[in-house]
BAVO-613465 format. One record per atom (N, C-alpha, C): x, y, z; residue in three letters. Coordinates in steps of 0.001 Angstrom, whole numbers, padded with zeros to 6 digits, always signed. Each point is the difference from the previous one (the first is absolute). Example, Ala and Ser with C-alpha at 12.3 -4.5 7.8 and 13.67 -1.06 7.14 Angstrom:
+013190-005690+007800ALA;-000890+001190+000000ALA;+000900+001200+000000ALA;-000350+001050-000720SER;+000820+001190+000060SER;-000770+001090+000730SER;
//
This chain:
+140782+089925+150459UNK;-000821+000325-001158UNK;-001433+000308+000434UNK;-000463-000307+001157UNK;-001259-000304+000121UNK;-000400+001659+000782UNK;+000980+000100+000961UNK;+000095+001337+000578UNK;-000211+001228-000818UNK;+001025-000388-001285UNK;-000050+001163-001119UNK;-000746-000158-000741UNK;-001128-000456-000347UNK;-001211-000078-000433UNK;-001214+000015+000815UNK;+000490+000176+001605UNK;-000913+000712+000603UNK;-000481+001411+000200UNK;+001830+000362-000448UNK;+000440+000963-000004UNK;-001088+001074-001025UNK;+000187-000489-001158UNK;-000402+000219-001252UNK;-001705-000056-000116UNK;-000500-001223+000020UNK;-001439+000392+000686UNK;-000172+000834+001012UNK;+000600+000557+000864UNK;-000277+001233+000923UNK;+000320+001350-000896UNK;+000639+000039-000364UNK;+000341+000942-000999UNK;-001138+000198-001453UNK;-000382-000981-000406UNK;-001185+000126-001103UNK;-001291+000521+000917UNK;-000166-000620+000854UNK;-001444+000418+001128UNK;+000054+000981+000434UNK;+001264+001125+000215UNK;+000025+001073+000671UNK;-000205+001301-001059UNK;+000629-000895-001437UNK;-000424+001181-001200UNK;-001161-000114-000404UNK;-001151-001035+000330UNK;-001326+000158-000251UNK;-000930+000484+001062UNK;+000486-000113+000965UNK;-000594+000960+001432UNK;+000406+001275-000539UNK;+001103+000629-000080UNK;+000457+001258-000237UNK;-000879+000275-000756UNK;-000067-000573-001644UNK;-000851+000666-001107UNK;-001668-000102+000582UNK;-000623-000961+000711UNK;-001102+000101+000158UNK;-000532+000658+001210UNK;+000935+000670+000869UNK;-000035+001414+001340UNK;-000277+000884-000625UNK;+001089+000329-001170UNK;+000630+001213-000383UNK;-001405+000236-000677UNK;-001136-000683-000868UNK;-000819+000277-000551UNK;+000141-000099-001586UNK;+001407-000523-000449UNK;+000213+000139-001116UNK;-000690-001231-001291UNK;-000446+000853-000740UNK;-000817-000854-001084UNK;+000973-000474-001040UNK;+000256-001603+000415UNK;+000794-000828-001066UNK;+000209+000693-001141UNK;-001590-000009-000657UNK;+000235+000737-001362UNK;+000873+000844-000190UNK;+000533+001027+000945UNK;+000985+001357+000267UNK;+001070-000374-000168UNK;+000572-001054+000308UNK;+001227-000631+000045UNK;+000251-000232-001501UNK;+001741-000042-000270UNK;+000205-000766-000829UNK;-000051-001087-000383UNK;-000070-000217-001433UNK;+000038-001769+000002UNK;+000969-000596+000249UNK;+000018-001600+000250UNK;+001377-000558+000172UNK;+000223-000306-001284UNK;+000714-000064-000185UNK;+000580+000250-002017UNK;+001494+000088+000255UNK;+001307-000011-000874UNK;+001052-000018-000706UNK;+000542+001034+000911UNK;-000615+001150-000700UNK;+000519+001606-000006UNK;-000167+000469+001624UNK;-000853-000898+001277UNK;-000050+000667+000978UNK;+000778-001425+000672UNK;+000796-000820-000143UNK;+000550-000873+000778UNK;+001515+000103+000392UNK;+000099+000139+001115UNK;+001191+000725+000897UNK;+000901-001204-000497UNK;+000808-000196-001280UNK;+000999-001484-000331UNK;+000766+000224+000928UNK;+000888+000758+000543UNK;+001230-000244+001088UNK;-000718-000870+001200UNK;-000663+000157+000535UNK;-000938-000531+001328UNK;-000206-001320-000744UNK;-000189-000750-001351UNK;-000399-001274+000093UNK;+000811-001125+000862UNK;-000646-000656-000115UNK;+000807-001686+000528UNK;-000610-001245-000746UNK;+000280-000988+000233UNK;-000732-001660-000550UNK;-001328+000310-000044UNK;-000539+000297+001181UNK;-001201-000870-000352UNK;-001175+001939+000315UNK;+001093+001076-000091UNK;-001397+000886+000394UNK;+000839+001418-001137UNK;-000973+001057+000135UNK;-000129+001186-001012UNK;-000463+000997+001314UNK;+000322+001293-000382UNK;-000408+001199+000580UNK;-000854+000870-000886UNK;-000958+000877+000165UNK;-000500+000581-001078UNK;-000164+001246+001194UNK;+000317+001219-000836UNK;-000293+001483+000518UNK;-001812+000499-000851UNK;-000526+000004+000799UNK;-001233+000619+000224UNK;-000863+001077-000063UNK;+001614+000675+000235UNK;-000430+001940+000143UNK;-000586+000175+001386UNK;-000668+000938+000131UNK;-000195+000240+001415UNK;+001256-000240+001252UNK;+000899-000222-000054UNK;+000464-000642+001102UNK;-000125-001486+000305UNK;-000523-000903-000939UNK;-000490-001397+000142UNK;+000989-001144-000905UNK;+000106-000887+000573UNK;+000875-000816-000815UNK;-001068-001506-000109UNK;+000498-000949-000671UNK;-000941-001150-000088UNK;+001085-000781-000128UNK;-000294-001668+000855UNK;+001435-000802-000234UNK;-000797-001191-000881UNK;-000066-000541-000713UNK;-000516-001149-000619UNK;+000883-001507-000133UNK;-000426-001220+001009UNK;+000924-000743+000371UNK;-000463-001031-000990UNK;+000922-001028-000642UNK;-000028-001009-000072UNK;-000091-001398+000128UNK;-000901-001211-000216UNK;+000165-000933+000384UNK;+001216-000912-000316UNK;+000976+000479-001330UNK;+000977-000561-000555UNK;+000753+000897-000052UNK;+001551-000229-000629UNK;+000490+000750-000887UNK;-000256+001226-000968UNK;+000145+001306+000256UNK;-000072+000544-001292UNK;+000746+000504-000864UNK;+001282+000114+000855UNK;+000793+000881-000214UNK;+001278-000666+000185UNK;+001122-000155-000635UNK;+001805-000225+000387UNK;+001083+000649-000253UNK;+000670-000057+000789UNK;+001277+000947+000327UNK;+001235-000633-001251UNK;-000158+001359-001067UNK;+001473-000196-000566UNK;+001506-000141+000114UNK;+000969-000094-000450UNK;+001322+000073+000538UNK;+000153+001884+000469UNK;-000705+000599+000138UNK;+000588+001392+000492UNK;-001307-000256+001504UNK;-000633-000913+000048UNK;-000670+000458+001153UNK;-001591+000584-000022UNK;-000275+000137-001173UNK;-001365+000878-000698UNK;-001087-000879-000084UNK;-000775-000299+000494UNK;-001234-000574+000093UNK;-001180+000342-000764UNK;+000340-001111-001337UNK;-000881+000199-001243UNK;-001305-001211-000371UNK;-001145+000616-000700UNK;-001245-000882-000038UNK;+000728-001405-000860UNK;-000375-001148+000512UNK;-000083-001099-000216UNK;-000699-000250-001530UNK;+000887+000016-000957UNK;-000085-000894-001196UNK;+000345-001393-000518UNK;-001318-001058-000153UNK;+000247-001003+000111UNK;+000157-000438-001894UNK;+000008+000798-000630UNK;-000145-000324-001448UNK;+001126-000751-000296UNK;-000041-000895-000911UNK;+001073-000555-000427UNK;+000513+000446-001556UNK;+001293+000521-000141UNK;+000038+000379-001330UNK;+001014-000119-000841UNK;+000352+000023-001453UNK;+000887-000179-000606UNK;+001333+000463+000201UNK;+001413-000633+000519UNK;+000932+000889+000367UNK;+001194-000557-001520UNK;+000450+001514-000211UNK;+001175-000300-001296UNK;+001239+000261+000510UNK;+000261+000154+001461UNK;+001224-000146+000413UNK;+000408-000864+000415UNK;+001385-000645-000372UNK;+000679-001043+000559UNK;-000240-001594+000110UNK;-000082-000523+000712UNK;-000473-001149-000789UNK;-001912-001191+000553UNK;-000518+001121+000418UNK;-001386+000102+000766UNK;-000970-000044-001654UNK;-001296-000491+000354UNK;-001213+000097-001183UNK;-000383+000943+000625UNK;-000578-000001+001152UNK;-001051+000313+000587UNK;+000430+000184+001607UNK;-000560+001255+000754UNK;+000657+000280+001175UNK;-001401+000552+000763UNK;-000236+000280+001413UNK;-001204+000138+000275UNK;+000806+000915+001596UNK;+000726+001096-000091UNK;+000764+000678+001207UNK;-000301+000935+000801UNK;-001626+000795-000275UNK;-000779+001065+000830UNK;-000516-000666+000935UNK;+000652-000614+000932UNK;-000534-001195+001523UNK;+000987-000059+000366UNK;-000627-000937+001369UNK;+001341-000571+000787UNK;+000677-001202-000457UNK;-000851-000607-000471UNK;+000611-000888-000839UNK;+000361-000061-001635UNK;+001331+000095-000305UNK;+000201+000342-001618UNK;+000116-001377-000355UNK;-000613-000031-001191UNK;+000313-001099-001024UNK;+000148-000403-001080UNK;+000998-000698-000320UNK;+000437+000293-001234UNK;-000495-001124-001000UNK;+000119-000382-001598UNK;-000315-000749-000469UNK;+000648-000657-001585UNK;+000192-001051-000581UNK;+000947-000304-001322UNK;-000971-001270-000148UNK;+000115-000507-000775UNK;-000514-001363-000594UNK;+000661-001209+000752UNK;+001795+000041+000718UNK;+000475-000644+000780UNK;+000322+000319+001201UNK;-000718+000589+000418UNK;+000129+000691+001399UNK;-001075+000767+000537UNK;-000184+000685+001812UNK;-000321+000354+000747UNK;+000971+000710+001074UNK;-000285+001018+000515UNK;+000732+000867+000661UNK;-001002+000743+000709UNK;-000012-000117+001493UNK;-001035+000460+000699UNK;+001253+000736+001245UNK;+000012+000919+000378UNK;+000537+000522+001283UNK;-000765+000566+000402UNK;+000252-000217+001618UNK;-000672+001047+001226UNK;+000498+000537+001279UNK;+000642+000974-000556UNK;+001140+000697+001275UNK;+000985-000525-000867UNK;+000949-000545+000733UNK;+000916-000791-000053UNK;+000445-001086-000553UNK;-001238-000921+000354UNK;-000522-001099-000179UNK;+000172-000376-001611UNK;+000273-001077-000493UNK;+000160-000006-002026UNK;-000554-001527+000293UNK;-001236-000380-001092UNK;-000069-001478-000242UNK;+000312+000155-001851UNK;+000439-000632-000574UNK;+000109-000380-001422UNK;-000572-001126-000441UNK;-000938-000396-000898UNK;-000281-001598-000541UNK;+000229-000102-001199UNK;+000702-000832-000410UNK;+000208-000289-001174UNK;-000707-000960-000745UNK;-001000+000090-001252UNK;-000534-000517-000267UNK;+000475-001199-001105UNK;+000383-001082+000212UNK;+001003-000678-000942UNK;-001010-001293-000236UNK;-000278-000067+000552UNK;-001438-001451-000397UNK;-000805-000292+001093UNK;-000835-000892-000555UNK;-001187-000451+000906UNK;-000160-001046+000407UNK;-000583-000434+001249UNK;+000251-001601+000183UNK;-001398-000302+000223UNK;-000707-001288-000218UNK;-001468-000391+000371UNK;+000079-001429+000420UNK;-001160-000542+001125UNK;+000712-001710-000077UNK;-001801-000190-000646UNK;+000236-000440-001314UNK;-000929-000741-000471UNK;-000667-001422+000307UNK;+000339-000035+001866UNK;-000639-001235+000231UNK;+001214-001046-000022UNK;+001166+000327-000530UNK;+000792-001425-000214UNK;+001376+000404-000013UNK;+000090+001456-000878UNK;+001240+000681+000018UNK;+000024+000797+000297UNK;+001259+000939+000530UNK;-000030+001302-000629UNK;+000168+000660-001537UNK;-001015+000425-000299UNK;+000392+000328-001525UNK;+000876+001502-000355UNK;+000954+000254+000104UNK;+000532+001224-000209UNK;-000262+000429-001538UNK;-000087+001763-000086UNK;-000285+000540-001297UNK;+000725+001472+000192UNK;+000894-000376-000952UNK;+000679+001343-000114UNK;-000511+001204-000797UNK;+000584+001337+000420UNK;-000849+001245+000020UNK;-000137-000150-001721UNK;-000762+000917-000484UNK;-000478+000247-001542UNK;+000458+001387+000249UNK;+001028+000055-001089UNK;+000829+001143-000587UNK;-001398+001334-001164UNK;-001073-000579+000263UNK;-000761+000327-001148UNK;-001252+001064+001010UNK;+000045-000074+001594UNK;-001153-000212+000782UNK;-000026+001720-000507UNK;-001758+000203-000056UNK;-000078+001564+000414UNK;-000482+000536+000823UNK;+000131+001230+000350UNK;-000420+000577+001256UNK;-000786+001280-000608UNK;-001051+000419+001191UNK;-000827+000519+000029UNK;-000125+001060+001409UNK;+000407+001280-000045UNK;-000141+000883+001743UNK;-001095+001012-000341UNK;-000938-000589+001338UNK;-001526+000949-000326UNK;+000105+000803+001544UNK;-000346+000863-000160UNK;+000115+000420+001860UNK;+001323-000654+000895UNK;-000523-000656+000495UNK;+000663-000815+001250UNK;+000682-001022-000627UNK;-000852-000286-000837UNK;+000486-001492-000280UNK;+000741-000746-001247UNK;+000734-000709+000205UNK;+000908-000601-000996UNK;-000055-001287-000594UNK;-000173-000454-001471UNK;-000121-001328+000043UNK;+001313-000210-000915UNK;+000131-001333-000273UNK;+000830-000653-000466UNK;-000135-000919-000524UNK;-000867-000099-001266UNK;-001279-000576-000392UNK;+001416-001652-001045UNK;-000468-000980+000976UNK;+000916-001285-000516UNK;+000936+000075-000079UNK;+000809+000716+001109UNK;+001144-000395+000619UNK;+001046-001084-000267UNK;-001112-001240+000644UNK;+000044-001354-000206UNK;-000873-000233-001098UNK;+000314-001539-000608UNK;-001441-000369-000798UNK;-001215-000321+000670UNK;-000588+000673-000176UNK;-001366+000131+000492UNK;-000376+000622+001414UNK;+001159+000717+000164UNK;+000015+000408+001781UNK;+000838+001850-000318UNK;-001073+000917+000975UNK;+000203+001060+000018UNK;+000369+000738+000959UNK;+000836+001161+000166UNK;+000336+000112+001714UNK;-001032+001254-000184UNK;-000681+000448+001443UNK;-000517+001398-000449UNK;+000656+000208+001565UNK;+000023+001833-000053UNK;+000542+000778+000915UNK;-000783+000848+000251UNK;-000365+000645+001721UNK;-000343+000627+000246UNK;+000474+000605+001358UNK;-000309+001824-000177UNK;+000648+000954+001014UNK;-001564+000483+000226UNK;+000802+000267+002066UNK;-001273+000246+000470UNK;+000896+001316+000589UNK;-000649+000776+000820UNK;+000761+000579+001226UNK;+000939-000427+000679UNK;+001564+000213+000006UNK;+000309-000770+000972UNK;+000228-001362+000049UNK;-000564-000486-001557UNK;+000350-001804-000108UNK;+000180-000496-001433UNK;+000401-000760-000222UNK;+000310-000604-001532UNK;-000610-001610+000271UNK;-000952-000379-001286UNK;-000246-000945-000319UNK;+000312-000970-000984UNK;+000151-001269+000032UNK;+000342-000819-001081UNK;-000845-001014-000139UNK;-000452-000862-001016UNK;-000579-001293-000098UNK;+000393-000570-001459UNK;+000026-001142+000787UNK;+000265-001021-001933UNK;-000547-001160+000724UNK;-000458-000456-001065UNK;-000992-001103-000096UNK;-000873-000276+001892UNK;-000949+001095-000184UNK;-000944-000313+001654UNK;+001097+000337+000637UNK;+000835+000074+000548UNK;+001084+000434+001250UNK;+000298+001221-000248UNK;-000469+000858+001317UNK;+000088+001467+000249UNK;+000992+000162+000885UNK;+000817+000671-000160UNK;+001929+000443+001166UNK;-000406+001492-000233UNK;-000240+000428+001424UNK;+000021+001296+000824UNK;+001142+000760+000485UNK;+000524+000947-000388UNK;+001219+000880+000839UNK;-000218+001139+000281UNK;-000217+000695+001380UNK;+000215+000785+000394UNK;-001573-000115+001287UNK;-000422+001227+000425UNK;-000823+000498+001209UNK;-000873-000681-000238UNK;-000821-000453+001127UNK;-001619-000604+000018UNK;-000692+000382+001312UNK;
//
């Protein structure tokens, strides 16, 4: 990996030597925008952009931007989470590498291959003396803003919220945060 990102920094440095030999005024160039980005050439973490002149521009990533569908096509990373009316999902969050799914009794996160499921059936707390278990509230509502998902009293008095990053799915209920996927 390290080689091919040497690779790649030699390759960005040689198209800014080129453009700044050649004499060419940035301004002249195209912008990097939509309409001039070479999509077949993408990958994870970089973009191609045509320039005109003979010039290309590679723009790399520190993360994720991009994931490969079931045909192979390497598409921008949507982390939104949103209402799904198929089958038996609320809420599904699948423009990433990590898809995830969502119901009032459940969780469904895959990556690759990989499947975790949680089922949300009650809650346990040790109040110091016991464990106090509290089973789910048939009543809880939910709320998906961007990224994020709540599940507003779940439990009595306890909420799960969800969140998608690049590449990762988040969970927390009551202070405890569970991470799946890249870091």
């Amino acid at each position: 990996m390290k080689q091919q990102l040497s690779c790649i920094t030699a390759f960005i440095l040689v198209i800014a030597v080129n453009v700044m030999a050649s004499g060419i005024n940035d301004s002249h160039l195209k912008p990097l925008s939509a309409q001039n980005e070479l999509v077949p050439k993408r990958g994870r973490i970089v973009k191609y952009y045509d320039r005109g002149q003979g010039l290309k521009t590679v723009v790399l990533s520190g993360s994720s931007s991009h994931y490969q569908d079931e045909s192979g096509k390497w598409l921008e990373i949507n982390t939104k989470i949103v209402g799904n009316t198929k089958g038996t999902w609320n809420y599904r969050s699948i423009n990433n590498t990590i898809k995830a799914y969502w119901n009032t009794d459940q969780m469904a996160v895959a990556d690759g291959d990989e499947r975790i499921l949680l089922e949300l059936k009650g809650y346990g707390a040790n109040n110091g003396k016991d464990i106090v278990k509290t089973a789910r509230d048939k009543t809880a509502r939910s709320l998906a803003k961007q990224n994020r998902l709540v599940f507003k009293d779940l439990f009595s008095n306890a909420s799960e919220f969800y969140q998608v990053a690049p590449e990762q799915a988040y969970w927390e209920s009551e202070g405890r945060m569970y991470k799946r996927g890249n870091t």
